[in-house]
LUMKOL-914537 format. One record per residue (C-alpha): residue in three letters; x, y, z negated. Coordinates in steps of 0.001 Angstrom, whole numbers, plus 500000, padded with zeros to 6 digits. Example, Ala and Ser with C-alpha at 12.3 -4.5 7.8 and 13.67 -1.06 7.14 Angstrom:
<rs>
ALA512300495500492200 SER513670498940492860 
</rs>
This chain:
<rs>
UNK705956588128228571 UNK708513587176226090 UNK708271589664222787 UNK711392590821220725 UNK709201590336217644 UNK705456588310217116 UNK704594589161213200 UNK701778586542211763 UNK699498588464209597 UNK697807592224209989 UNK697670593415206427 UNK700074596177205318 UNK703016594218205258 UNK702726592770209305 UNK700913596283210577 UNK704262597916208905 UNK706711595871210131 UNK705332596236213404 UNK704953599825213651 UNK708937599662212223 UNK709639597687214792 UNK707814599760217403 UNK709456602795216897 UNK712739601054217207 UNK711550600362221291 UNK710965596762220607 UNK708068595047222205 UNK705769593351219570 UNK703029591574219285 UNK700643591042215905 UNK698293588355215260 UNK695862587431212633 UNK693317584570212467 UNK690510587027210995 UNK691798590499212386 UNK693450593745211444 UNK693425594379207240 UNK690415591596206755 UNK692222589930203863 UNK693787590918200383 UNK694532595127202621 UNK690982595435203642 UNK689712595150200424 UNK692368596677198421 UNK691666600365196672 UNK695113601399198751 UNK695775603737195553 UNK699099605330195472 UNK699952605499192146 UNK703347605797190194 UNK704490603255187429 UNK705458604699184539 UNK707146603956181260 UNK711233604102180368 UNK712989603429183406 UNK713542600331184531 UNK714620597945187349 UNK711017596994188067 UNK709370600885187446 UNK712400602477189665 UNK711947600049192861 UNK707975600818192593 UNK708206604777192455 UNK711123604810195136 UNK708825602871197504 UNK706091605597196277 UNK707995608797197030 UNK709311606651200722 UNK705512605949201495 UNK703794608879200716 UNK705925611241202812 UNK705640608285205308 UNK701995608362205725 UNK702057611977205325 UNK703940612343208908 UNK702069608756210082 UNK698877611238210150 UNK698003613228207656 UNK694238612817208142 UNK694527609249206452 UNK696110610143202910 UNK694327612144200270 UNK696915613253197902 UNK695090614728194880 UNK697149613087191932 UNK695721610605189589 UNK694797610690186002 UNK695998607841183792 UNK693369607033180953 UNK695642605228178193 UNK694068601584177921 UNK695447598200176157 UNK698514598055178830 UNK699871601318178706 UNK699163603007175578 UNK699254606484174674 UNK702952606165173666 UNK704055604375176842 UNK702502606715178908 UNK704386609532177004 UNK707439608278177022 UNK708399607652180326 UNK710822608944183072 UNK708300610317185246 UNK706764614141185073 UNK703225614482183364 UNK700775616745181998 UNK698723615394179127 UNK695007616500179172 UNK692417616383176277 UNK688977615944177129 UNK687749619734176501 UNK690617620422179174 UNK689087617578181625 UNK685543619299181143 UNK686732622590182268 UNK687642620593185616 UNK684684618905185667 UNK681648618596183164 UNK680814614784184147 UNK684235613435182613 UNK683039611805179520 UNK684815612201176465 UNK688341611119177695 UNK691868612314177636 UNK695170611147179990 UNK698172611779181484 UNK698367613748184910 UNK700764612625187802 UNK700841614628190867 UNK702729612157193129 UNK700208609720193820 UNK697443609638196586 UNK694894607239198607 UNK694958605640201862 UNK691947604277203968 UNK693093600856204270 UNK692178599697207911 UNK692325603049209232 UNK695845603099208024 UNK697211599527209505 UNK695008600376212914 UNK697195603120213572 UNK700294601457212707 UNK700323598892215279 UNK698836601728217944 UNK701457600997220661 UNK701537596890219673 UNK699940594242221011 UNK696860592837218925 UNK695666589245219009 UNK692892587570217070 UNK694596584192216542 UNK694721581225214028 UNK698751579967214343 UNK698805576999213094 UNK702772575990214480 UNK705908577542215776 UNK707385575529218679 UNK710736576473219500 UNK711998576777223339 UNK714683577928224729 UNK716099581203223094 UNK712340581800222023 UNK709189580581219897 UNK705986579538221525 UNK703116580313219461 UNK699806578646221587 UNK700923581007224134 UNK702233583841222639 UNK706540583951223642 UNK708644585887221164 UNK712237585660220255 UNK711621586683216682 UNK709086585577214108 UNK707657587762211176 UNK705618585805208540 UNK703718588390206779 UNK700761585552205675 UNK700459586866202129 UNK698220583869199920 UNK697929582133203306 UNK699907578504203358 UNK703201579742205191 UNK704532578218208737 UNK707462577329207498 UNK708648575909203986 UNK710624578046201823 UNK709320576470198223 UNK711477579160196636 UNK709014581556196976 UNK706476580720195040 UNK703004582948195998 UNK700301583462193501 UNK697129584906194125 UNK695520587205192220 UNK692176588524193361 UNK690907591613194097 UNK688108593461194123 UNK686712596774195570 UNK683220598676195460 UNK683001601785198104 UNK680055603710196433 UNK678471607135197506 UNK678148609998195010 UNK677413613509194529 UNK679708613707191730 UNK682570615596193194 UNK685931613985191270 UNK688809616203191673 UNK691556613235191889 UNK691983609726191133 UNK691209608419188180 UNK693041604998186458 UNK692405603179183545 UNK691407599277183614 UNK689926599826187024 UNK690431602715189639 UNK688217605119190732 UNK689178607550193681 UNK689057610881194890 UNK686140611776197127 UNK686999610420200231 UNK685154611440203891 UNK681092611839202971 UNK681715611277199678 UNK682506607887199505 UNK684564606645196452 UNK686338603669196368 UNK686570601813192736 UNK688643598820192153 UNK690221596190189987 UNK692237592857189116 UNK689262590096189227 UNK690162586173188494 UNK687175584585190408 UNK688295581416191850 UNK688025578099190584 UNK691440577091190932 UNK694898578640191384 UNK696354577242194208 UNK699751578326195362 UNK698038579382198511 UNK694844580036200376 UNK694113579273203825 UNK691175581793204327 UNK689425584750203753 UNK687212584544199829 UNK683691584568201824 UNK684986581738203506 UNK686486579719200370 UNK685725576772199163 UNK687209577915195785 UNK686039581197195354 UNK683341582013193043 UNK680888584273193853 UNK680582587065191654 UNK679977590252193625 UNK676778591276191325 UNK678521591077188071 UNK682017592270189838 UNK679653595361190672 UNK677897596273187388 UNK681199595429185673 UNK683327598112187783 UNK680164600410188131 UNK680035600021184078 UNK683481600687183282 UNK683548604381186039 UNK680897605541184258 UNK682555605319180789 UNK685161607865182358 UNK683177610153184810 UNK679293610193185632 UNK678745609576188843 UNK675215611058189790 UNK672952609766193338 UNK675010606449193326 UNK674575604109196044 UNK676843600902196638 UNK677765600618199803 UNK680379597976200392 UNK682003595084198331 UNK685533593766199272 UNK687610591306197795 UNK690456589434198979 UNK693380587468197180 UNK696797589403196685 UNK700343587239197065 UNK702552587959194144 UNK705279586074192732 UNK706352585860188985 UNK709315588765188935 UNK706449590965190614 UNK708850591988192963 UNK708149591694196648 UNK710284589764198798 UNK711486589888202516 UNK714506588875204531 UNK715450586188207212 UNK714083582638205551 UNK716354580442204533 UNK715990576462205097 UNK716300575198201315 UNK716336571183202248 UNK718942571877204751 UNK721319574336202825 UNK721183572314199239 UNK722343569034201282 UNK725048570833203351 UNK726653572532199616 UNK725241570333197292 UNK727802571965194822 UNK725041574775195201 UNK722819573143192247 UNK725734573076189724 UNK726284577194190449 UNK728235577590193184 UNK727181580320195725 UNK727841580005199338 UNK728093583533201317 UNK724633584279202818 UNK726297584123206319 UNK726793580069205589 UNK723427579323204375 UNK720769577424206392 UNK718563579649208127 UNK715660579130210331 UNK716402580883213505 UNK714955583991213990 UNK712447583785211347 UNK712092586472208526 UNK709271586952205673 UNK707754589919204246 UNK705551589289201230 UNK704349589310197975 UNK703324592941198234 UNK700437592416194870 UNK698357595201194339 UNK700915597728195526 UNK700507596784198909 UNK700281600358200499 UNK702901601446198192 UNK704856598946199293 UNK704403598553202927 UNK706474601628205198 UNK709733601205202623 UNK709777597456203002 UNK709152597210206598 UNK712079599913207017 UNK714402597730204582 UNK713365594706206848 UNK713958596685209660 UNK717532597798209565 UNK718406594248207903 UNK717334592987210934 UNK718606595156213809 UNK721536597067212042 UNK722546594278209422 UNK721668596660206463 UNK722100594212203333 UNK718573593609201888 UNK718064594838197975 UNK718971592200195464 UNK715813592225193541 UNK713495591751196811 UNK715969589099198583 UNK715090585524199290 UNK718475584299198540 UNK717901585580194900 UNK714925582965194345 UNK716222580518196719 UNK719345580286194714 UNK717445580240191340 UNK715082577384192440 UNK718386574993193520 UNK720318575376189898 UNK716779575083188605 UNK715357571969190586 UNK715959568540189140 UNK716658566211191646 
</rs>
């Protein structure tokens, strides 16, 4: 069997595009060397959360992908979101007065208010936001690709046929790279991935908590037998490469800090709710792709070596219409989701979607000819 699409990676960004893809009757295929949502998905908190502050470019894109994805996983199943709000405890990055003054709707609660909601909030106070929710991350990208074909694969090189790719066996007209941290098949230097890691603690509880909660770390809602998922930013690798080629238990680089990561992020929930009976259950980390803008990226991948030596003018500021540039064929991206990667997910896949099969012009800020063209009037060669 030839598919119309093979997508390289099953976090949210391939298990998306591939139920996108699906829906639109195309036969597809998904592969991953370690499996569905084992990477930087499985172990992410998969908080839905708004961004607020004065509106901006950056604040905009992430709430419209917000509002897109919540009503998406809403009709995806409704079984698998948990949409309960989340409080936003004021910390060092958004202070009391950014969290004010913003664009989005709030309401502001003191701590006697929180303790008529629940008596185990500790003495607290935050901002209220009723558009944000929690997904279970594999749950979630096993039911996307319901209706795909899985396979547990490590592709290593795209060989190129006639009319199609052949990945060690696997024939598809169309390639998806949706690798995340993981060294991509195919150059494109002009997107350049940085990992930042991850962590997550599922814990049981008797403490019932009425929504999320966010501050330096996240804790969640009760989720099925009260399991709460609590999360945060972590730096522990050794080095920053520009990309990693496994999973963190399996990394030579990464530094293995899962009893401090725990009594840190245990520390820190209990210094905004008491959670009574605890028992940890689960650590996950996993290393998240983002690039400097923060912006994700996707589109069909451009061939910089190729395109710069065809218009060489390119590097003095002259820009070529994207129908001239060097393309690999048939090969697209989706990445550099960061730690919005459920957020993220259904409204990029769609974008990448209808760019693909309906020629809908990709977003300016989340194009690769954005970076590609910064990197060539950059690069000094």
């Amino acid at each position: 069997m030839i598919y119309d699409f093979l997508i390289i990676g099953a976090g949210s960004a391939g298990c998306n595009s591939a139920y996108a893809l699906n829906k639109a009757n195309k036969r597809v295929a998904i592969v991953d060397k370690e499996g569905i949502a084992k990477g930087a998905s499985g172990a992410a908190g998969a908080f839905l959360s708004p961004l607020p502050g004065k509106k901006n470019p950056y604040n905009s894109f992430v709430n419209t992908a917000l509002n897109f994805s919540i009503n998406f996983y809403e009709k995806l199943s409704p079984e698998l979101i948990l949409e309960k709000g989340v409080l936003r405890v004021p910390n060092d990055n958004f202070n009391a007065k950014k969290l004010k003054d913003n664009a989005l709707s709030y309401k502001y609660l003191n701590s006697d208010e929180l303790n008529k909601i629940s008596n185990q909030f500790k003495n607290i106070e935050g901002y209220f936001y009723t558009n944000a929710a929690i997904v279970d991350p594999l749950e979630v990208c096993q039911s996307l690709i319901k209706g795909c074909d899985f396979y547990q694969k490590d592709i290593k090189v795209l060989k190129q046929e006639d009319g199609y790719y052949d990945c060690e066996g696997l024939k598809a007209r169309n390639i998806i790279l949706a690798q995340g941290v993981n060294t991509p098949l195919v150059e494109y230097p002009y997107v350049e991935i940085s990992p930042i890691f991850g962590v997550r603690i599922d814990v049981k509880t008797s403490t019932q908590i009425p929504f999320n909660i966010h501050k330096s770390i996240s804790v969640s809602t009760n989720k099925k037998d009260n399991i709460v998922a609590i999360g945060a930013t972590q730096q522990n690798h050794s080095l920053a490469p520009a990309q990693c080629d496994t999973i963190c238990e399996k990394c030579p680089f990464y530094l293995n800090r899962d009893e401090e990561d725990v009594k840190s992020l245990l520390k820190q929930s209990q210094e905004l709710i008491k959670l009574n009976e605890l028992e940890v259950l689960k650590v996950y980390k996993g290393a998240r792709a983002t690039i400097k803008s923060y912006f994700p990226v996707i589109g069909k991948v451009i061939n910089y070596e190729k395109t710069v030596e065809k218009y060489p003018s390119i590097k003095n500021g002259t820009t070529i219409p994207n129908t001239l540039l060097e393309y690999y064929p048939n090969i697209y991206t989706i990445n550099a989701l960061g730690s919005r990667g459920f957020v993220y997910g259904p409204y990029l896949a769609d974008i990448l979607k209808e760019n693909i099969l309906n020629g809908v012009e990709i977003p300016k800020e989340i194009s690769l000819e954005k970076l590609f063209y910064k990197m060539a009037r950059n690069k000094k060669v």
